[in-house]
C-alpha positions, 0 to 999 in steps of 0.5 A, a space after each residue: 471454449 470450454 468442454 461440455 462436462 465443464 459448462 455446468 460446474 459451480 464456479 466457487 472462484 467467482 464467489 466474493 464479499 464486498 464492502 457497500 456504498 453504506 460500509 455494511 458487507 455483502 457475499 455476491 455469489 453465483 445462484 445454483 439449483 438449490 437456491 429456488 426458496 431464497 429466489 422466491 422469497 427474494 422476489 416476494 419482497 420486492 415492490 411491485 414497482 421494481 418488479 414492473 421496471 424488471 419485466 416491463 409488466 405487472 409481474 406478482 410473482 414468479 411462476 415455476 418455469 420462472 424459477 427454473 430458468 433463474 436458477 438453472 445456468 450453463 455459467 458459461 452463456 447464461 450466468 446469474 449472480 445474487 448479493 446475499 446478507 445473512 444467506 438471503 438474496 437482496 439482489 440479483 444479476 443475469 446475463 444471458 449470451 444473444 446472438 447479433 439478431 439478439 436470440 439466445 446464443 452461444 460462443 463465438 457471439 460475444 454480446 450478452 443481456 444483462 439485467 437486475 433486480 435490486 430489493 426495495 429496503 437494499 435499494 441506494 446502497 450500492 448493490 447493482 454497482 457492486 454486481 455489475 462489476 462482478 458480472 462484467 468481469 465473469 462475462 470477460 472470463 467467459 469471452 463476452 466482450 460487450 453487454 446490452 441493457 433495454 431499461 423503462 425510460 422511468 426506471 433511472 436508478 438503473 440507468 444511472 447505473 450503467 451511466 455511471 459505470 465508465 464504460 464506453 457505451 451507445 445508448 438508443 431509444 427505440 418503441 418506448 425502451 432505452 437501449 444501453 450498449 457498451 464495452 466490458 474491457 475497463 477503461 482509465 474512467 471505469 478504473 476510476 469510478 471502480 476506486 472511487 466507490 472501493 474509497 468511498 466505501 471501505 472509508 464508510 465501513 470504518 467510520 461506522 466502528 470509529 464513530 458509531 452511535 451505541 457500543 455494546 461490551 460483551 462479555 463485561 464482568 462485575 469485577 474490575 479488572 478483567 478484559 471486558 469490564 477494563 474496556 467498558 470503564 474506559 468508554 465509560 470514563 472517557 465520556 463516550 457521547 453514545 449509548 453504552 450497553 454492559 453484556 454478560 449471560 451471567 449478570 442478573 442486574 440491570 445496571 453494572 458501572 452505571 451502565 445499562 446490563 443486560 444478559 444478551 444482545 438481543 436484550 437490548 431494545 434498541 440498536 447497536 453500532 459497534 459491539 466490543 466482544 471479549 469472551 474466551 474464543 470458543 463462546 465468540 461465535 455464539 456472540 458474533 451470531 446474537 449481534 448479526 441476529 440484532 443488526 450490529 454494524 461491526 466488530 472489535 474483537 479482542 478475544 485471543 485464541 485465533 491464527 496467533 495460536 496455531 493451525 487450529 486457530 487460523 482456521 478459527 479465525 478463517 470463521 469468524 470472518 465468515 460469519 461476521 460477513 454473512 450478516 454484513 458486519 466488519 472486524 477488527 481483529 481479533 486479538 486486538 487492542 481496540 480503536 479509539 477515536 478523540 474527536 469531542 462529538 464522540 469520545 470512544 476509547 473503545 480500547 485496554 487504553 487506560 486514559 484517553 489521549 488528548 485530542 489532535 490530529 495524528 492518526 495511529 494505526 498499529 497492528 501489534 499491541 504492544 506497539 500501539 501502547 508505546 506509540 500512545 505512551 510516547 505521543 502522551 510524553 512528546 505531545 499529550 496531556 497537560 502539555 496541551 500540545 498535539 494528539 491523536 485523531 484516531 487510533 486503530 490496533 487491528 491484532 490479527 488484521 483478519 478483516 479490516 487492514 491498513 489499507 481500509 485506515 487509509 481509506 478513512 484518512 484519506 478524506 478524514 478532516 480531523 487527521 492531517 497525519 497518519 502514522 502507521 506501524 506495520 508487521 505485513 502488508 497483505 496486498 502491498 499492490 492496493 496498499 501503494 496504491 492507496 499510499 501514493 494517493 494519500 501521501 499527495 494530501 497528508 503525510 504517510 509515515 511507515 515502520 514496518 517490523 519483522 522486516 528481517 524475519 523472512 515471515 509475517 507475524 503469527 495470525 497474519 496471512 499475507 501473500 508471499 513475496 521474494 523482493 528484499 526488504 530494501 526493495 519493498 522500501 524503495 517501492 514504498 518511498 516512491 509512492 511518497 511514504 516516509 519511511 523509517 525504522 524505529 517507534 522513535 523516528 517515527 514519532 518524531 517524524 510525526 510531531 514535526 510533520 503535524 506542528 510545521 509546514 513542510 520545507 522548500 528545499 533542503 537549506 538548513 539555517 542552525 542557530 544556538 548558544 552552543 558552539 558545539 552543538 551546532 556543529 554536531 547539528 550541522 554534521 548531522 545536516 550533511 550525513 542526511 544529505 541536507 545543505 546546512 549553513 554555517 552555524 551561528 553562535 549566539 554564545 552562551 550569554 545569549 538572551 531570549 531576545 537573542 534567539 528572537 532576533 536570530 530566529 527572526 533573521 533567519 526565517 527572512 533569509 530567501 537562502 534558508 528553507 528551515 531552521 534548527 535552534 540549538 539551546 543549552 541550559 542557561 544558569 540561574 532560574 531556569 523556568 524563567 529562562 525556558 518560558 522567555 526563551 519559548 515565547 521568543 521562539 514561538 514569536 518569531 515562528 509565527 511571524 514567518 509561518 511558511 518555514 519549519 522550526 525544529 529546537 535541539 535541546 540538551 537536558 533543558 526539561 522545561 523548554 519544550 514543556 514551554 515551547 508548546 505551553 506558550 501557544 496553549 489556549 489551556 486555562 492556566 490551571 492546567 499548567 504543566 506538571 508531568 515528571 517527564 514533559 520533554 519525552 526524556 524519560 522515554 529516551 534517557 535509558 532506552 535511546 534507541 526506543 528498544 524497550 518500548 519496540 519489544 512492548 517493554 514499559 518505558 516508565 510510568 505514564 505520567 497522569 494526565 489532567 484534563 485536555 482543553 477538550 475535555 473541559 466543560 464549555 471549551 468546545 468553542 476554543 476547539 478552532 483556537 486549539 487547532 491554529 495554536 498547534 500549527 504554531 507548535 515548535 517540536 523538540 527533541 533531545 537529540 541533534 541527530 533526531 531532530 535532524 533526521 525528522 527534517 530530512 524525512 519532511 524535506 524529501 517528502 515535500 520533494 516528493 509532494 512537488 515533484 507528485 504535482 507533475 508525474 511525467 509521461 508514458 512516452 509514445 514511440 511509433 517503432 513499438 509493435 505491440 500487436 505484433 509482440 502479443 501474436 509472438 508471446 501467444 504463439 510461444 505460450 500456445 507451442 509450450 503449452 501443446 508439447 510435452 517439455 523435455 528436462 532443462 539440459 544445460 546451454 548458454 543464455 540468451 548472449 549465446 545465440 544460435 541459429 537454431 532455436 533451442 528448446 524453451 525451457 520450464 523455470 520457477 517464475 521469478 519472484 512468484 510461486 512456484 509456477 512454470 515459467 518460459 525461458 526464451 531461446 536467445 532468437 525469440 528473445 531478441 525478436 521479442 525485445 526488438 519489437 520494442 525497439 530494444 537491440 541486443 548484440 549477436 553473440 554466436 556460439 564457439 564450440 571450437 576454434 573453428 567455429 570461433 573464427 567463423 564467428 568471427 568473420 561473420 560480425 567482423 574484427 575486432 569481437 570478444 571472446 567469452 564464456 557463458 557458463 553459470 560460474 563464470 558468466 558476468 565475472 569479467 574479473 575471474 578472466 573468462 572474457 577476452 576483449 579487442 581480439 583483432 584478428 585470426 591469431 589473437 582469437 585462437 590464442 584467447 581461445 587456447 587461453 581460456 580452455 587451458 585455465 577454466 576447462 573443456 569447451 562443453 564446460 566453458 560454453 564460449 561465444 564469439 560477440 563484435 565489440 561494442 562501444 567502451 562505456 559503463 557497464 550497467 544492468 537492467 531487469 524487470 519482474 513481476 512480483 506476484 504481491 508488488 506488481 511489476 517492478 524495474 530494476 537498475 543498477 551499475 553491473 558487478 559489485 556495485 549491485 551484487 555486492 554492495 546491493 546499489 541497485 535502485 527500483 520503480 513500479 512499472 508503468 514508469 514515466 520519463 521522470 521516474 527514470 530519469 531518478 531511477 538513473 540518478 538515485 544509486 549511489 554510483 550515478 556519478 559514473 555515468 555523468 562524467 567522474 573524475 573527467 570520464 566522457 559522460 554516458 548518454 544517459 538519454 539513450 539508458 532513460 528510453 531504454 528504461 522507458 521501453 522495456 516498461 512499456 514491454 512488461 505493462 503491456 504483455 503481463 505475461 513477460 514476468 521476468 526480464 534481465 538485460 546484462 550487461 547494458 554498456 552505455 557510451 558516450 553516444 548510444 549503448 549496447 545491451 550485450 545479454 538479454 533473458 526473457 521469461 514468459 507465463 501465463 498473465 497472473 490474476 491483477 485483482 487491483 483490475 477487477 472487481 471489487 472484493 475483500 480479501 479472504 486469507 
C-alpha cells in the first residue's frame, strides 16, 4: 500500500502509444488537473447519444464540480485515463475503487467501477479495446483485482467491448441495467484476443505506407538527380496507380515532371496517404507538422541526420517519433531507403531504387541501405527482369527503424496473399521477445528467412536503440531456429534460400536423389549432402553423352522413387549449339518437375549461362519478344569475382545492373495472365553456380519442413501432483521480503550451493544474470534445495569440511563411500586439475585425501572442501536456466566440462518447454551420443534428464522472480540421476511487456 505523499504523483511510467484497429496511433496517458479544456472540449463533441449510454440520462454538458471530479485523481483508487490524437482527447476511461456495498472505497477492497466515453467520429477504431487493457493493467498495479460495468441494454458497442476482451466475466441484468463483472488477471484467451488485435493492427498500420492511395514527395527539386526529385521519378516511372503530389517551399510551378507541385502540404485539396520527406534534418519538423496538420497517415523519412549521427541526433530522432505520433502518423525511418511495393493495383516505389523489380512473391526487408540495394541487385540477377521468373511482393528498408521495425513487417506478412516468402536482414532486433513470438507464428504459414549482421560486434548499429543482452550470438540463433526461422549468414545464402523456398515445395525428409552428366560433380553434390546432414543416394551418372531426353527420363525416375524426398541435377556444358542444348535441356526439367509436383527440383550447373535463363523461360507465360537478353542471367556475375557475396555485404557494387525489360505485368492488357504468372513460378526450377549452395539451400528447406511438421504438434507442458507451487511462491516472497527489510553485508567468500550447511548463510547481492545490473539474491545452499525440491528436483548433501575432522563426521553421517572435494572458484568443476577425490571408503582414505588435497593446492580456508555421498557413475551433464531481460527465460543443456566450456556444445530452448522441446533439447548437442550408449557404454536414463528439463522450466515459468539457476554437474546413470551442485538467484519479477498492454516501443 502506497504512502500518502506518493498517491497523488503523475505516473508518467503509465503514459503510451498505441497502434489502432485502423493503423493510425494514439497517446493513452493519465488525465491530471490541467487537462479540464480538453475535457471539456472532448466532451462537447460527443453525440448526445453516447453521452445518454455514459450517464443513463440527458446529460448536455458538464458542469464544473464535473470537471473537477474527471480530472482530479488519487492514481491509486480513482484513475482516469484519456486516448489523445494531435494533444486532444478522443476518449476517456475511469475507474473508481467500490467497496462490496459498491461505495467509494479504498485498499484492501479490491473491485473497482469502470466506465468509458469514446467520441462519435473515433468510435469502431479500437479505442476502448486499447483503453481497456491499459487500465486493467493500471488497476492490476494498484491491486485491483476485478472490474465492474452497469451498461444500457442499447448501448452494445460497450458491451461488446467487455464481451469481446477474454476475461472471465458474471454478467446480471438487474432494473433495467447489465451488470458486467469480471476478473483483470489475463487469461490464455485475453492473451489471444490482445495479439489478435496487436496483428491485426500494426498489420494495418503498414498496409496503409505500402498501399496508400496518394503520396506526397517532400522536398522534390527541379533538378534531377538530387534525393527527393530521384524518389518522385521512380514513383513516377514505375506507374504509381494513386495520386502523385510534387512538394517544395521553393517551386513556383504547378506542375514538376508532370506531376502536380505544390508549395506545402496543406496546399494540396485533396488527401494524402503516405508523405516521403527528404529535406535536410533540421527543416523535418516543419514537414512532419504540415502533414499531421493535413491529415497524412504516415511517413517515410529518408532524411539523414538522426541517431546515425550522434547524441545530438538520437535525441532528434527521439522527436520526430514523438510528433509524428501525436498526429497518429507511423514512420519508417528515418534514414531510409524507402518501401516499395509490386502488386499491379499499386506500383509504389516509394524508394532511391532506380527501376522496379518484377513482381513476385518474396517480401524483403532490410534495415540497412546498402543491404537492401544488394539484395534487390541479386533477386534482379537470380530471379528479375526478363527472366520472367520470381520477384518481389514488398520491400521495406527501415534505416533507423525508429518507428516501424521487422516485427510490424511481420505482421503484415503474416496474413498478406501476395507474399509466400519473407526474407529479412537484420542489424538488432529491438524486442527479440515479440519478434519470436510473431516468428514462431509466421514460420507455421510461410518461410522466415534471417541474416543478422553486426553479429560479433558486441553493439547494435548507429541509430539503432535496442535493448541489452548477454546471450551469445550462437544462443540467439539457436532460440531463433526453434521458433522456425531459417537461419543463415550471408546476403548470398539468403537468397538462395529464398528462391528455392518461393519456386518449390518443401521436401519430406532429408533423402536426396543426385543426378548428372558429370561424374565428379555429383560426388562433390553428394559431399556436400552429407557435410549438411542430409541422406543423399548414390549418384547417378548419365555421362556426358546424356541428352535432354536423358535428364527427363532420369529426373522422371527419381521423382517416383518413394526412397527420395528431392532431387539435385547436376549439368555441365555440353559441346556444339549450346542454347539449343540449355532450352532442350530446360523443357526436359521443368517437364519432368511438373509431373511430380510435390518434390523439390534444385540444378547445379557449372558455367553453363543459359541454362538457368531457360530453366525459368521454359514455364514463362512473357510474350516472346520479351526473350532473355541480360549479360548476367544466371547471377554469375554476381558470384564470379566476390563468391562469398562480400561485396554486395559491405554495400560494394557487384557490377552493372543489367537493364530490365518490361515484366509480364507491366505489359499493357497482362493483368488477366497474372493467375497464369503465379502457377508458372511455382514450377520454376532454381539454379545455382555452385554444388555447395544449391545443397545448402536444400537443407535449410529440409529442416524447416521439419520444423513445419513437428510445429503441427508441439507437445505438452506436463502436469506433475508433487509440484508445490503455492508453497515455492510463500518461500520465494519470504526470501525477498527478509532481503529486502535487512541491510546486505559485503559478499564475503563461501562455497556454492554444493557446500551445504546447517546454518544458512547470509544471502548475498549479485548482478542478475544476463540482465542490467540490478541486485540479484543468491541463495544459501538450504533454501536452495528447499526451493528446487518443491518441484520435485533433489540436490545430494554435500557437508562443509573445514578440517579433518569435521570431513570424517561428514562422512559418517552420509555414509561410505563419499567424495572429497573443494569448492573454491579456481578449482571448482575442474575434476581434472585434482581438487576432487572419489570412491574414499573409509576413515583412512578420507584423511589421506584430505592430506593430499591440502598439501597440493593450499590451506582449507583457501580450498573450502566439502564431503558429498557418491552418486551413481554415469554422464556428467549441466543444466542452467536464465532470464534474459531481451529474450525471455531460456534453458540451457550441455554435457559438463569441455564439451560446453570450451567447444561451447551447449543447446538451449525458451521456457516454457514442453516434452518434445526437451526431448530435442537432450538429442540436439553434438555430444548426444554419450548419453545414448556410445561405443557400448550402458545408456543414460535420459527420461529421468527429460523430467528434470522439464520441472526446473516449469520452475522458472511459474515464479519470474528465479532469474538464474544452474545445476552442475547433473550425473545421469543408467537408472536415475543425481544433481550433485545447484545455485539459484532470485530478484524481483522483471516487467513482461509481452503480457501487458499494448504499446509501441519508445527507444
Amino acid at each position: 500500500m502506497q504512502t500518502p505523499p506518493d498517491r497523488h504523483e503523475y505516473p508518467a511510467h503509465w503514459e503510451a502509444d498505441v497502434v489502432l484497429r485502423d493503423g493510425g496511433t494514439a497517446r493513452i496517458r493519465p488525465i491530471a488537473a490541467d487537462d479540464a479544456d480538453r475535457l471539456v472540449n472532448f466532451y462537447e463533441q460527443v453525440s448526445a447519444e453516447s453521452k445518454y449510454y455514459r450517464f443513463f440520462a440527458p446529460y448536455p454538458r458538464l458542469s464544473a464540480k464535473d470537471v473537477h471530479r474527471f480530472t482530479h485523481h488519487d492514481y491509486v483508487d480513482r484513475v482516469g485515463l484519456a486516448a489523445t490524437v494531435g494533444g486532444e482527447f478522443i476518449a476517456t476511461v475511469r475507474y473508481d475503487r467500490i467497496a462490496a456495498d459498491g461505495r467509494p472505497a479504498s485498499a484492501p477492497a479490491d473491485e473497482a467501477e469502470v466506465a468509458f466515453l469514446v467520441q462519435d467520429a473515433h468510435q469502431g477504431r479500437g479505442v476502448a479495446s486499447a483503453l481497456l487493457e491499459h487500465i486493467a493493467a493500471v488497476a492490476r498495479e494498484r491491486g485491483i483485482r476485478r472490474f465492474a460495468a452497469e451498461v444500457l441494454p442499447a448501448n452494445s458497442k460497450m458491451i461488446k467491448v467487455f464481451t469481446d476482451a477474454g476475461y472471465q466475466q458474471k454478467r446480471s441484468f438487474e432494473d433495467g441495467v447489465v451488470r458486467l463483472e469480471f476478473d483483470l488477471e489475463p487469461t490464455d484467451r485475453s492473451l489471444a484476443v490482445q495479439r489478435a488485435r496487436e496483428q491485426r493492427a500494426e498489420a494495418r498500420s503498414v498496409a496503409r505506407l505500402l498501399a496508400p492511395g496518394s503520396v506526397a514527395v517532400v522536398g522534390a527539386g527541379r533538378t534531377p538527380g538530387g534525393v527527393g526529385r530521384s524518389i518522385l521519378d521512380n514513383l513516377r516511372d514505375a506507374g504509381f496507380t494513386g495520386r502523385l503530389y510534387a512538394v517544395n517551399g521553393a517551386l513556383q510551378e504547378k506542375e514538376l515532371a508532370g506531376v502536380p507541385a505544390h508549395r506545402s502540404v496543406r496546399d494540396i485539396g485533396e488527401p494524402v496517404d503516405l508523405a516521403v520527406i527528404a529535406v535536410p534534418a533540421e527543416r523535418v519538423p516543419e514537414a512532419v507538422a504540415e502533414c499531421g496538420e493535413h491529415g497524412v497517415q504516415g511517413l517515410v523519412v529518408v532524411s539523414a541526420g538522426y541517431a546515425e549521427s550522434g547524441p545530438e541526433g538520437r535525441e532528434r530522432q527521439r522527436e520526430l517519433v514523438r510528433q509524428a505520433r501525436t498526429y497518429g502518423m507511423r514512420i519508417i525511418g528515418p534514414n531510409a531507403f524507402g518501401v516499395i511495393n509490386t502488386s499491379p493495383g499499386t506500383r509504389l516505389n516509394a524508394s532511391l531504387a532506380p527501376e522496379m523489380p518484377r513482381t513476385g512473391r518474396i517480401g524483403l526487408f532490410a534495415q540497412s541501405g546498402a543491404i537492401g540495394i544488394a539484395l534487390l541487385s541479386r533477386l534482379h540477377r537470380r530471379g528479375g527482369g526478363v527472366t520472367g521468373v520470381t520477384g518481389v511482393s514488398t520491400f521495406v528498408s527501415s534505416g533507423n527503424r525508429a518507428d516501424v521495425s521487422g516485427n510490424d513487417v511481420l505482421q503484415y506478412w503474416y496474413d498478406d496473399p501476395d507474399t509466400d516468402v519473407a526474407l529479412m536482414y537484420l542489424e538488432s532486433i529491438g524486442n527479440p521477445r515479440k519478434f519470436t513470438r510473431l516468428a514462431r507464428r509466421t514460420a507455421a504459414a510461410k518461410p522466415l528467412v534471417v541474416v543478422q549482421g553486426a553479429r560479433h560486434g558486441g553493439a547494435a548499429p548507429q541509430g539503432h536503440a535496442v535493448r541489452a543482452t548477454r546471450l551469445p550470438h550462437a544462443t540467439v540463433s539457436a532460440l531463433l531456429r526453434q521458433a522456425g526461422v531459417i537461419r543463415v549468414d550471408t546476403i548470398t545464402e539468403l537468397v538462395d534460400a529464398g528462391l528455392l523456398l518461393a519456386r518449390q515445395p518443401l521436401p519430406a525428409g532429408p533423402r536426396v536423389a543426385i543426378l548428372g552428366n558429370s561424374e565428379s560433380l555429383g560426388l562433390l553434390t553428394y559431399d556436400a549432402c552429407l557435410a549438411q546432414e542430409l541422406r543423399p543416394l548414390p549418384p547417378r551418372d548419365l555421362t556426358t553423352g546424356a541428352s535432354a531426353e536423358d535428364f527427363r527420363a532420369a529426373l522422371a525416375h527419381a521423382l517416383a522413387d518413394d526412397a527420395c524426398d528431392a532431387v539435385v541435377v547436376t549439368a555441365i556444358p555440353a559441346v556444339g549449339d549450346m542454347s539449343a542444348a540449355d532450352a532442350a535441356l530446360a523443357e526436359a526439367l521443368r517437364s519432368a518437375s511438373a509431373a511430380a509436383p510435390g518434390k523439390p527440383v534444385l540444378v547445379v550447373h557449372v558455367e553453363l549461362g543459359g541454362l538457368a535463363e531457360a530453366l525459368s523461360a521454359a514455364a514463362s507465360t512473357a510474350p516472346a519478344g520479351l526473350a532473355a537478353t541480360s549479360t548476367d542471367p544466371a547471377g554469375l556475375a554476381a558470384t564470379s569475382t566476390d563468391p562469398a557475396g562480400l561485396a554486395a555485404a559491405s554495400g560494394e557494387p557487384t557490377g552493372p545492373a543489367p537493364q530490365v525489360a518490361p515484366a509480364p505485368a507491366e505489359v499493357e492488357g497482362q493483368a488477366e495472365n497474372e493467375v497464369e504468372n503465379a502457377e508458372a513460378d511455382s514450377r520454376l526450377i532454381p539454379a545455382y553456380p555452385a554444388a555447395e549452395r544449391a545443397v545448402r539451400a536444400l537443407a535449410e528447406a529440409v529442416r524447416y519442413g521439419q520444423w513445419r511438421r513437428e510445429s503441427a504438434d508441439p507437445g505438452r507442458v506436463p502436469e506433475y501432483e508433487d509440484i508445490d507451487e503455492k508453497g515455492a511462491a510463500e518461500q520465494i516472497d519470504q526470501l525477498l521480503a527478509a532481503a529486502s527489510e535487512q541491510p546486505q553485508p559485503q559478499p564475503q567468500p563461501r562455497p556454492e550451493a554444493e557446500a551445504q550447511s546447517e546454518a544458512r548463510p547470509e544471502v548475498q547481492p549479485e548482478a542478475r544474470p544476463g540482465g542490467p545490473e540490478e541486485d540479484a539474491l543468491a541463495l544459501g545452499p538450504d533454501d536452495t534445495c528447499a526451493l528446487l525440491a518443491r518441484y520435485g528436483i533433489d540436490v545430494r548433501r554435500a557437508l562443509p569440511a573445514p578440517a579433518p575432522a569435521e570431513a570424517v563426521a561428514a562422512a559418517e553421517r552420509l555414509g561410505y563411500p563419499v567424495a572429497l572435494k573443494t569448492t573454491a572458484p579456481h578449482l571448482r568443476h575442474r575434476a581434472d586439475l585434482g581438487g576432487v577425490r572419489l570412491d574414499l571408503a573409509d576413515e583412512e582414505q578420507l584423511r589421506r585425501a584430505y592430506a593430499e588435497l591440502t598439501s597440493l593446492f593450499g590451506e582449507p580456508e583457501e580450498l573450502r572442501p566439502v564431503v558429498q555421498g557418491m552418486a551413481p557413475r554415469g554422464v556428467d551433464t549441466v543444466v542452467r536456466a536464465v532470464i534474459d531481460p531481451a529474450a525471455g527465460a531460456v534453458l540451457s543443456f550441455g554435457l559438463a566440462g569441455a564439451a560446453s566450456e570450451l567447444l561451447g556444445d551447449t543447446a538451449h530452448r525458451l521456457i516454457p518447454v514442453t516434452d518434445r522441446d526437451a526431448a530435442s533439447l537432450v538429442r540436439s548437442i553434438r555430444t548426444a551420443p554419450l548419453l545414448f550408449g556410445w561405443r557400448g557404454s550402458a545408456p543414460a536414463d535420459v527420461a529421468a534428464l527429460e523430467e528434470l528439463l522439464l520441472r526446473l522450466s516449469r520452475l522458472v515459468d511459474d515464479h519470474p522472480e528465479v532469474v538464474s539457476v544452474s545445476l552442475e554437474p547433473v550425473v545421469v546413470a543408467p537408472r536415475g540421476l543425481s544433481v550433485l551442485g545447484a545455485s539459484v538467484r532470485l530478484a524481483p519479477p522483471p516487467a513482461r511487456d509481452d503480457l501487458g498492454p499494448r504499446t509501441l516501443p519508445v527507444y
